[in-house]
N, C-alpha and C positions, 0 to 999 in steps of 0.2 A: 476276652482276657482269660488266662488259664486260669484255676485255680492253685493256689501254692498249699493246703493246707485244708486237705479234705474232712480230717475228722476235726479239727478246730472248726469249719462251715456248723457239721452236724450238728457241735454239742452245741452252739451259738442258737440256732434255729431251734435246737428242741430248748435251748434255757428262755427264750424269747419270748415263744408259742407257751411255755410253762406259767412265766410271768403274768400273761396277759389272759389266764384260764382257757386255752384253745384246747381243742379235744383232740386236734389232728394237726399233723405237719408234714410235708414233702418236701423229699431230700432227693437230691439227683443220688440214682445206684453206682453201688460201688460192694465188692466181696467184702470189704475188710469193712465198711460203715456196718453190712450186713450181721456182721460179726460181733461187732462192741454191741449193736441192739440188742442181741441175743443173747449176751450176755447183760444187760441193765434189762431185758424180759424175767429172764430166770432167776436175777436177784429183786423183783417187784419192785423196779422202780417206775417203768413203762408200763403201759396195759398191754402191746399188741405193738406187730410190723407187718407187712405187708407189702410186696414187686405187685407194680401197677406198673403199663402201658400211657404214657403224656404224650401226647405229639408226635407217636415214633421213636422217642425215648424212656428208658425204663428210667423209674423213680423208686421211691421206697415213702412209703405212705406211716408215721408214725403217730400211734395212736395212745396219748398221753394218759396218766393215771392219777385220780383224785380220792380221796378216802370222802370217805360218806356225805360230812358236809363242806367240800369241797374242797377240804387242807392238801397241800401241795406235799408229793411223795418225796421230795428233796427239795436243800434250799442250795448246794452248791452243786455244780458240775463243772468241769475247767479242765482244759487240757494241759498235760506236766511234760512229755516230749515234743516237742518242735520242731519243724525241721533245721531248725537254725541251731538248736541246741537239745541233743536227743539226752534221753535218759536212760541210760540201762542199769541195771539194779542185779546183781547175784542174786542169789535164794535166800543168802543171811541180810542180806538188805530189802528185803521186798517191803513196802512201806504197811504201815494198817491205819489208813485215812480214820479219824477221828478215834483213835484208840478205840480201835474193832465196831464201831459203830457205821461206819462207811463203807466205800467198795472203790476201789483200785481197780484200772485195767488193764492186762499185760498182754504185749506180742510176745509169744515164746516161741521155741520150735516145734514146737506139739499144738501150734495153735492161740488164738486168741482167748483167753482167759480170765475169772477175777483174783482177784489176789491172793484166794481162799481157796483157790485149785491149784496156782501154782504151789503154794510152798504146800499143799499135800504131795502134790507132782515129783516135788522136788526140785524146780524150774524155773529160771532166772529169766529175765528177761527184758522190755522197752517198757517201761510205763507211759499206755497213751495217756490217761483219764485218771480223776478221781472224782468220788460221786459222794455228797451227804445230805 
């Protein structure tokens, strides 16, 4: 069965893997999965990603992040566009998930973004994600 809703799978499996203190999780590959990681990497919410080899199929190996004694680096992740019901936001609307304490994730034309590059950018765009 296909899937309808790839980065919904992702945040789903890394909130899962999160909940139950796993260190690692594989997500079947995809550019744009690639993308949002790299950006919840560079806002420290994840430790690490990784393209691994499964079967003949590539994956993406996601290796989760825990602060010292073991406190979980977010309590929410949830995706906010759909494909049933998309979101797109101007630059004067870009949202700031938990009054600046959180991180939003945007498709723009410039790229995959958080919500703190677009509106430097100046850059509207789809809100996949928000993260606190």
């Amino acid at each position: 069965m296909a899937m309808t809703d790839p980065i919904a799978d992702l945040l789903t499996r890394i909130r899962n893997a999160h909940r139950v203190s796993k260190h690692q999780v594989a997500v079947p590959y995809s550019e744009l999965k690639g993308r949002v990681l790299d950006v919840l990497k560079r806002h420290g919410f994840i430790e690490d990603f990784d393209t691994e080899l499964v079967a003949g199929k590539a994956s993406l190996r996601v290796h989760l992040k825990y602060g010292p004694d073991g406190e979980r680096m977010f309590s929410h992740i949830q995706r906010v566009s759909t494909p049933g019901r998309r979101v797109y936001v101007g630059v004067d609307k870009i949202p700031s998930p938990l009054n600046g304490l959180g991180l939003a994730v945007l498709s723009t034309s410039a790229g995959v973004m958080s919500h703190l590059e677009a509106r430097k950018r100046r850059l509207g765009g789809e809100v996949l994600c928000e993260v606190w």
